[in-house]
N, C-alpha and C positions, 0 to 999 in steps of 0.2 A: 504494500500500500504506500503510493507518493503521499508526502506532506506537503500542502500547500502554506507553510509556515516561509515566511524569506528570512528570520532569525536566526544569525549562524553563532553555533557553539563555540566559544572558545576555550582554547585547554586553562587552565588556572596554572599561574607562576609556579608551585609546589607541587604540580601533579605532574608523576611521569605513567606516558604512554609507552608501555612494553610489553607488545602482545606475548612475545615470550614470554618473558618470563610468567603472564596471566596462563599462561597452556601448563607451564612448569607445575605454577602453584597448584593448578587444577587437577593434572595427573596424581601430583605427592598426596592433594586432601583423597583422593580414590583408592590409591595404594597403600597409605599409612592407613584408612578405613578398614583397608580388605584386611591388612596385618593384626590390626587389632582385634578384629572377628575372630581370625583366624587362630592368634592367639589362646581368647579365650575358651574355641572348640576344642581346642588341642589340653584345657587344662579340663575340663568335661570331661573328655575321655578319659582319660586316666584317672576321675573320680567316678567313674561310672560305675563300677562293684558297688560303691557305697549306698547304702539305701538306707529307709527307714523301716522301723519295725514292720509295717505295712506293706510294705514292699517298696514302696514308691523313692523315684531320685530322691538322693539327701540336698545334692547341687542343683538350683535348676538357672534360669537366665532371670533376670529380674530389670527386662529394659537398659537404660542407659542413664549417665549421667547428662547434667547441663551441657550445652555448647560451651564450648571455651577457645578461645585464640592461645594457640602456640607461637613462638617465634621460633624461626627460621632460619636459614643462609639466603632463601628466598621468597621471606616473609613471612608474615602470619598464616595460618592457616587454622581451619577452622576444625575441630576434633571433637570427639564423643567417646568417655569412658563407658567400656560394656562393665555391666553389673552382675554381679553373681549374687544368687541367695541360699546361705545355710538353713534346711527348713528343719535339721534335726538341732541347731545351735540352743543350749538354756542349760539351765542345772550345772552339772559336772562334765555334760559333756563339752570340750573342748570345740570353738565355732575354726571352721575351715573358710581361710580367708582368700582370694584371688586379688594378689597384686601385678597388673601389666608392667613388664620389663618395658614395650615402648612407650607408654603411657603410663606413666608414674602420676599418681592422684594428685599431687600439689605441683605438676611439672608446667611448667609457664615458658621455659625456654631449652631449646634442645643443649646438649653438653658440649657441643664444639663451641654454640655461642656464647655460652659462661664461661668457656674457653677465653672468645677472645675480649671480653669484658675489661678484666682485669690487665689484660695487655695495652688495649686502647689508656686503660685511667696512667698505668703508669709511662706512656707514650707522649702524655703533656694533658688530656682530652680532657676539659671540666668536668664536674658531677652535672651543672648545669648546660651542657652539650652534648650530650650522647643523644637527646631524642632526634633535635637537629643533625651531630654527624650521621644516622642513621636511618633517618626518615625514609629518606629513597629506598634505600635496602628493606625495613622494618614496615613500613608503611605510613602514613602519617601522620606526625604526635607518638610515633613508636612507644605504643602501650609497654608498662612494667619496666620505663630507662628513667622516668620520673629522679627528680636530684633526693627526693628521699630515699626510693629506693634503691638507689645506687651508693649514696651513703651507707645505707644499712647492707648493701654487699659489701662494700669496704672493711667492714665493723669484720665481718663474716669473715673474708679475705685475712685480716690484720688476725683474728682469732684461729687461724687454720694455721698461718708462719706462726703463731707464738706456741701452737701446739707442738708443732715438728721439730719446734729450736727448742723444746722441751724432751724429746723424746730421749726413751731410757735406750744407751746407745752398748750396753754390758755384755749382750749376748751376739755383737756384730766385732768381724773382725777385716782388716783392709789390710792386703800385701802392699800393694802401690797404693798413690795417690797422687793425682794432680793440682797443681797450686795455681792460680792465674788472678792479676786483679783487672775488674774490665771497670770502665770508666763509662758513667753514668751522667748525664745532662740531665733528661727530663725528672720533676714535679725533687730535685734538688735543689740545694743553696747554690748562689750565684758564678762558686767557684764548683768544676766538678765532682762530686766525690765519688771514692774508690771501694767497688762491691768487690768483696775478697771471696774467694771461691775455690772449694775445694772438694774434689772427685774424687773415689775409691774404687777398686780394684778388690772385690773378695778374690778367697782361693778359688770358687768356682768359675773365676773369669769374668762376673755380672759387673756391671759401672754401676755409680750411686751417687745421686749428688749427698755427699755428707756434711756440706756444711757453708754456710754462706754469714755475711754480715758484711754492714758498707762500714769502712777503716778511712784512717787521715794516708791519704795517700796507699801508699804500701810501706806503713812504716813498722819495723819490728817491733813495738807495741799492739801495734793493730794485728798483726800476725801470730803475735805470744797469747793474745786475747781467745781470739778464736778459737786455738790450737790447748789452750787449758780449758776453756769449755768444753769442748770435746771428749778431755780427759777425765774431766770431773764427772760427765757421764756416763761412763761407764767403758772409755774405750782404753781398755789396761794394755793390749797388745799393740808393739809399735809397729808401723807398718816397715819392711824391708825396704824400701825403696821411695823417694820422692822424688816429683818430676816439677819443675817451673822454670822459668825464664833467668834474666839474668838479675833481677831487683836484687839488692842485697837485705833485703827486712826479714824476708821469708826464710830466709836461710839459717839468720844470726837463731830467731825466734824458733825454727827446728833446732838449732844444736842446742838451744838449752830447755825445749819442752821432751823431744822425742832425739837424744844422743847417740842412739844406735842405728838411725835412718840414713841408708846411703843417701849419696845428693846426687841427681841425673838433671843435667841441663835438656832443658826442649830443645828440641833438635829443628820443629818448626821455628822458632823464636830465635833461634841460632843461624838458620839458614836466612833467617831475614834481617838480622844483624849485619851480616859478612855481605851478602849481597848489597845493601844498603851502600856498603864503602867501593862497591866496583859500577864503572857507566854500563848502562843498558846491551851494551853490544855485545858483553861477555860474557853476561850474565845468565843466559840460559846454558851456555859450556860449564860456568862454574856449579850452576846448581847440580847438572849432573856430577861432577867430581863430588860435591857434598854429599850427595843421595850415596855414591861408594863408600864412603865414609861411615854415616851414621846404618849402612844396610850391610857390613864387614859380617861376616861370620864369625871374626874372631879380634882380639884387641891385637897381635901381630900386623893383621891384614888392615884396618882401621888406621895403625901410625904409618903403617904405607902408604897409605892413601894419602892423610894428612900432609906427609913427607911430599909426595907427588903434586898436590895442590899447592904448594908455598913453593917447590920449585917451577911450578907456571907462573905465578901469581905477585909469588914474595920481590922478583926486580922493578918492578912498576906500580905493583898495588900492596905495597907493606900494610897499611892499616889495614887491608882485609886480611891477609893471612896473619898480623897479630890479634884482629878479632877473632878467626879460629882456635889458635892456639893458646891465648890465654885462659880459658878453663873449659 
């Protein structure tokens, strides 16, 4: 049917036209629907023997929950929790509950995006701009980014790190470990400061982040700090081996928290030292001589190599070859 209306629509400043992604969202509310049906048949079955004295299902379906908007990667989307009903529940007997794995009762936003929540806040992004940076994405006014309740996920946030920097550390033990301090601008003070961080190596070969805190720089205070927290927790065993760069804080503050840790300089942070002192042009020859070096089978084979590189090197580009060999 024509309209004989001559009033033409125009799109509004804040509204995006994305037939895509309108197909996207429509397929996922169809398919996270069929999932959750499905779900919940699948937990049916398996309570299916159970009955009531009578005979009759103990579980049976008991409709749906409210609409509710989820968030998304690609928006809201519009959801319905299926309900189950325990009809033998009361007394002593124990109620048989049905919780959906993808639809979790109080779930407002999927796990990737609480994921990147907390990335965005510490990335610079106010409490009072998430709905704005995300509108487009979220849809508009991006329900549940509100500056209350993004504060009260901070809170959340802030209470998860003081639980972890709490945990009892007695029954873990780390052969290696990596040291590194990475420098931090955003939602810091004006100068930037330095998050200290540090990786473990169990005997089974697993990585772990085990311990972080932002330090004055990388100074052996801030290092000794860390590194007695650690211990005060519970970690009795010292680890065989540490690995970090060249800062001298980290080092001072190993020999006198953990005295029996060999010391291994990073070999990436090394190869970017040395290279630093040679122009561009020889730089990819020299990297591979480094790569023979640090991938030696054996410490013979290694001072040969090392040997071999300052005899390329050493008549022209002294400061690199004494950035090698000084430790």
């Amino acid at each position: 049917m024509t309209s004989s209306s001559t009033v033409i629509s125009l799109r509004q400043p804040d509204a995006v036209d994305d037939p895509l992604t309108a197909v996207l969202r429509s397929g996922a509310r169809r398919l996270l629907a069929q999932a959750i049906e499905a779900e919940a048949e699948a937990f049916l079955a398996t309570m299916k023997g159970v009955q009531l004295p009578d005979g009759r299902e103990r579980l049976v379906r008991h409709g749906h929950g409210p609409e509710r908007l989820v968030q998304t990667g690609i928006g809201s989307v519009e959801l319905q929790r299926v309900k189950l009903r325990d009809r033998g529940a009361g007394g002593a007997t124990e109620r048989i509950r049905f919780t959906s794995a993808i639809l979790p009762r109080w779930a407002r936003r999927t796990r990737s995006l609480d994921a990147l929540l907390p990335i965005l806040y510490l990335r610079g992004v106010s409490m009072g701009d998430f709905q704005e940076a995300l509108g487009a994405l979220l849809g508009k006014d991006a329900p549940n980014l509100s500056p209350s309740v993004v504060a009260r996920l901070r809170d959340e946030w802030q209470a998860d790190y003081t639980r972890w920097q709490r945990r009892d550390l007695s029954a873990r033990r780390y052969v290696y470990i990596w040291a590194d301090g990475v420098y931090l601008q955003a939602r810091m003070e004006p100068q930037a400061e330095c998050m200290l961080v540090l990786i473990g190596a169990t005997p089974e070969g697993k990585k772990e982040l085990l311990g972080f805190q932002v330090g004055v720089r990388e100074s052996t205070q801030s290092w000794r700090e860390l590194l007695v927290d650690l211990k005060a927790r519970g970690l009795a065993v010292a680890p065989e081996l540490a690995t970090g760069d060249g800062a001298l804080g980290f080092w001072k503050a190993l020999e006198e928290v953990s005295p029996t840790t060999r010391h291994q300089r990073c070999t990436v942070h090394k190869t970017v030292n040395v290279l630093n002192k040679l122009p561009k042009s020889v730089q990819p020859g020299a990297k591979q001589d480094l790569r023979e070096i640090w991938q030696a089978p054996d410490r013979a084979t290694a001072e040969a190599a090392v040997a071999t590189f300052a005899e390329k090197f050493g008549a022209k580009y002294e400061k690199a070859v004494t950035c090698l060999v000084r430790d």
